[in-house]
C-alpha positions, 0 to 999 in steps of 0.5 A: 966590263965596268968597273964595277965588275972590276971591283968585284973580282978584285974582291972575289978571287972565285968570281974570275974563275967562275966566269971564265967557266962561264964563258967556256961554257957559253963558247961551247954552247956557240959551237954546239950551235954552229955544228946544228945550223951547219947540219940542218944546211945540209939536211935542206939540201937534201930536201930542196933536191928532193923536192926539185926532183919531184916536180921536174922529175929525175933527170935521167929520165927521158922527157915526154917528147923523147919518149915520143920520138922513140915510140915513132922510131920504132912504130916506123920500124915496125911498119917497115919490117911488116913491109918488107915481110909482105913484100917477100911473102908474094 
């Protein structure tokens, strides 16, 4: 503060309260402010999340390659069975 602002609040009883209404009224703005950047932190989160999962797919998914090597397990023990089928039918 200069002194200038000094002098008028020494002159004015008033200005000195409504400055300090002012400036409440500035510190709730801020913190206005910072509950909004914090929630939209948390809301790109979600975001970022989502949009990993849709490239890279969700990771309780099997992988290409797994499902693979699942469907060959089981080709293999289909062959096997139909094996030992044909083998008991002769």
């Amino acid at each position: 503060m200069t002194e200038l602002d000094s002098f008028h609040r020494k002159k004015d009883p008033d200005a000195e309260a409504a400055l300090k209404l002012e400036i409440s009224g500035l510190q709730e703005a801020l913190n206005e402010r910072d509950r909004t950047i914090g929630d939209l932190k948390k809301q790109m989160k979600y975001y970022v999340a989502f949009a990993e999962n849709s490239i890279t797919g969700h990771p309780d998914e099997p992988t290409k390659e797994e499902v693979e090597a699942q469907l060959n397990q089981r080709l293999v023990q289909l062959q096997e069975e139909l094996d030992g089928a044909k083998v008991r039918r002769k």
